[in-house]
C-alpha positions as CSV (number, residue, x, y, z in Angstrom):
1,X,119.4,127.9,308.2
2,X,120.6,128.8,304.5
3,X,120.4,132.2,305.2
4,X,122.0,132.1,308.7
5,X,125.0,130.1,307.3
6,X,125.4,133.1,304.1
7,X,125.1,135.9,307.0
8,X,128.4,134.4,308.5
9,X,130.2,133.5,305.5
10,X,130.1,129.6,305.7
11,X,130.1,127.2,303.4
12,X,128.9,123.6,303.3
13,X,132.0,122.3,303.6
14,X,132.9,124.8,306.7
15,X,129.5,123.8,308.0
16,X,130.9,120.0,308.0
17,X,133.8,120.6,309.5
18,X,132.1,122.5,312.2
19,X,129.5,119.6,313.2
20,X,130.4,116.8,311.3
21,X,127.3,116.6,309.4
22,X,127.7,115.5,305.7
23,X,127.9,117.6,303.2
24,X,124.8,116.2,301.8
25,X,122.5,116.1,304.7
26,X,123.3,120.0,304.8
27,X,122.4,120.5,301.4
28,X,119.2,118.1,301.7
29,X,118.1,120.0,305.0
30,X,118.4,123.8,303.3
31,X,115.9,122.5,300.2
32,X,113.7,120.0,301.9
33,X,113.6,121.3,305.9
34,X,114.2,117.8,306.7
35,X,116.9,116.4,308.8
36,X,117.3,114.5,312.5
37,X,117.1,116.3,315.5
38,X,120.6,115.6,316.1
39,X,121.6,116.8,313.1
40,X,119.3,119.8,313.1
41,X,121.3,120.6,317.1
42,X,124.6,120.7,315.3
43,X,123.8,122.9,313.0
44,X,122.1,125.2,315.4
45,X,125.1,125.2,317.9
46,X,128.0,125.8,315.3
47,X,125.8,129.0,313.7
48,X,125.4,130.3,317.5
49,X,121.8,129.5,318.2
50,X,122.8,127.5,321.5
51,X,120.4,130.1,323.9
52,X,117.5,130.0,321.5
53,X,117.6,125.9,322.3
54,X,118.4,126.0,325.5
55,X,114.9,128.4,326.3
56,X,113.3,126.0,324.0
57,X,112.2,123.7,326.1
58,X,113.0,126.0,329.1
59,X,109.3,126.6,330.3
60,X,106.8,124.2,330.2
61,X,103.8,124.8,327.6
62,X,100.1,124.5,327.6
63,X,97.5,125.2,326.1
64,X,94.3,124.4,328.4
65,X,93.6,125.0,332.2
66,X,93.2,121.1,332.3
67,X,96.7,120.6,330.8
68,X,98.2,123.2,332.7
69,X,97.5,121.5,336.5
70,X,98.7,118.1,335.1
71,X,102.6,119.8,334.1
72,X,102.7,121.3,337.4
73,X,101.7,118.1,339.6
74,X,104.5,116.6,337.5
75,X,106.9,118.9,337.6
76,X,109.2,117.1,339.9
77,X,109.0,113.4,338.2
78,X,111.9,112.0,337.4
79,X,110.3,108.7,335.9
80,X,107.6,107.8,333.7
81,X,104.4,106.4,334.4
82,X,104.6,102.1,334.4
83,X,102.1,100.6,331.8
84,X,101.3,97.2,331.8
């Protein structure tokens, strides 16, 4: 995300004012990779990566036959399953 936020000439402090993530969380994120999923959507939204999350989770993914046949008999759930 460092590099994306160069590319377009932004600073930290731009980058706050655009999302309203600290200064320091920014800063923390570009060294370490770490930061909340919130936090992370921000960021991604004010540098213009809104379609690359939206077709994130766009189409369902697999990765067996088995796994496969269980997302498309759920595709239409609205609710999850009751445990008790």
């Amino acid at each position: 995300m460092k590099k994306r936020r160069l590319e377009k000439g932004i600073t930290r402090d731009g980058l706050q004012s655009l999302t309203g993530v600290p200064k320091s969380t920014i800063a923390h994120f570009e060294t370490t990779s770490k930061i909340s999923f919130e936090s992370f959507v921000k960021i991604a939204m004010a540098l213009g990566y809104t379609d690359e999350m939206d077709k994130l989770f766009m189409e369902a993914k697999y990765s067996t036959m088995e796994e496969m046949k269980t997302i498309k008999k759920n595709m239409n759930r609205k609710r999850g399953v009751r445990r008790s």
